[in-house]
C-alpha positions, 0 to 999 in steps of 0.5 A: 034492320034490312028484310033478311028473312025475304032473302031466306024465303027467296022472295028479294033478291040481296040486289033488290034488299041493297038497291038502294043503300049508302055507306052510311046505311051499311053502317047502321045495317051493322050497328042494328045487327051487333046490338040484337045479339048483344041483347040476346046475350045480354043477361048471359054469364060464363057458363052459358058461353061454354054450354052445349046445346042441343040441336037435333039439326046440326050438321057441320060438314066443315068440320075438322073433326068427324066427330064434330060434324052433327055436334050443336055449336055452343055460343062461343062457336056461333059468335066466332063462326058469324063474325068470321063471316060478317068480316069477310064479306066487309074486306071483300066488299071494301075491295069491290067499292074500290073497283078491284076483285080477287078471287078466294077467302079473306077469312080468319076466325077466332078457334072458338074453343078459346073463347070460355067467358061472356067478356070475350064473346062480347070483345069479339063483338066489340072488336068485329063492330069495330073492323066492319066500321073500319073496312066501310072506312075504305070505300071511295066517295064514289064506289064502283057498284057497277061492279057485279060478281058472282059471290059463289058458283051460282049465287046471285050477282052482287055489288059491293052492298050486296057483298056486305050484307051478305055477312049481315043476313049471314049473322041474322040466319044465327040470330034463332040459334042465339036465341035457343042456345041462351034459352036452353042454357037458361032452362038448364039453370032453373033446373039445377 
C-alpha cells in the first residue's frame, strides 16, 4: 500500500506519493485498501455493526443534527462515510484523466442509519470496490495528467492520480477508527 501516513505527517505530498502511478496501480492501491478493512472486520458480527463506541475525539461538524456532532460513529457510519469518499474522488478523477473538470460534489452516501448487519457492510464494500474498479474502467489509454486542480481551497494541486488516492488515504486515516471500534465492541462482548 501507498505511504498514506507521510501525507498525514506532511512529509510527501499526494503528487509526490502518485508520480509515478499507472491505472493498474490504482486499482491495485484499491484492492489492497478494501482487503484491510475487510480483514479488520472479518470476525465482526451484526451487532459490532450497530454498536456505539466510544470516542472522546469525535467531532462531526457535518452533522445534521446538533446533537450528533461530538456523538462517535459506530462501524456502519465510517463504513458508509469512506466509501462515500473513495467513490468521489474515483468519478472525480475518471473526469479529470478524461481531460474535463467540473466543479463541486459528486457524492451520494449510504444513510449509514440503514446499514444494521455485517452483510450489508460487507455489500457496500463489495459494491464500493466494485464502482472504483469501474470509474478507472473510464480512463483513456492516454489520461490527461497534466491536468492539475486544486481539490479544495488551499489543498495541493493534483492530476487525476492525485484525485483518486485522495479517497484512498481518506479511507487509510479511518482504518484506526476500524480498528478501535472492532475492538471496543470485542471487549464490550468479553464482558457481558
Amino acid at each position: 500500500m501507498l505511504d498514506y501516513a507521510a501525507l498525514y505527517r506532511k512529509e510527501r505530498t499526494v503528487q509526490e506519493l502518485v508520480r509515478d502511478l499507472t491505472v493498474a496501480d490504482l486499482r491495485t492501491e484499491t484492492d489492497e485498501m478494501y482487503d484491510t478493512i475487510e480483514r479488520l472486520i472479518a470476525d465482526c458480527s451484526d451487532a459490532d455493526v450497530t454498536f456505539q463506541p466510544v470516542d472522546p475525539n469525535a467531532h462531526d461538524p457535518f452533522a445534521t443534527d446538533p446533537a450528533a456532532v461530538n456523538q462517535a460513529w459506530t462501524l456502519a457510519h465510517v463504513i458508509v462515510h469512506l466509501t462515500a469518499s473513495c467513490e468521489e474522488s474515483a468519478f472525480l478523477a475518471a473526469e479529470m484523466a478524461r481531460g474535463t473538470y467540473r466543479s463541486g460534489r459528486s457524492r451520494y452516501e449510504v444513510p449509514w442509519e440503514t446499514v444494521t448487519s455485517i452483510a450489508q457492510v460487507r455489500q457496500r464494500l463489495a459494491e464500493s470496490r466494485r464502482m472504483l474498479h469501474a470509474s478507472l474502467q473510464m480512463w483513456p489509454d492516454h489520461p490527461h495528467l497534466e491536468y492539475m486542480v486544486e481539490p479544495w481551497p488551499g489543498a495541493s494541486l493534483v492530476d487525476a492520480r492525485g484525485r483518486y488516492v485522495l479517497g484512498l488515504a481518506h479511507a487509510y486515516d479511518h482504518l484506526g477508527q476500524i480498528a478501535e471500534i472492532v475492538r471496543q465492541a470485542k471487549a464490550g462482548k468479553r464482558e457481558e
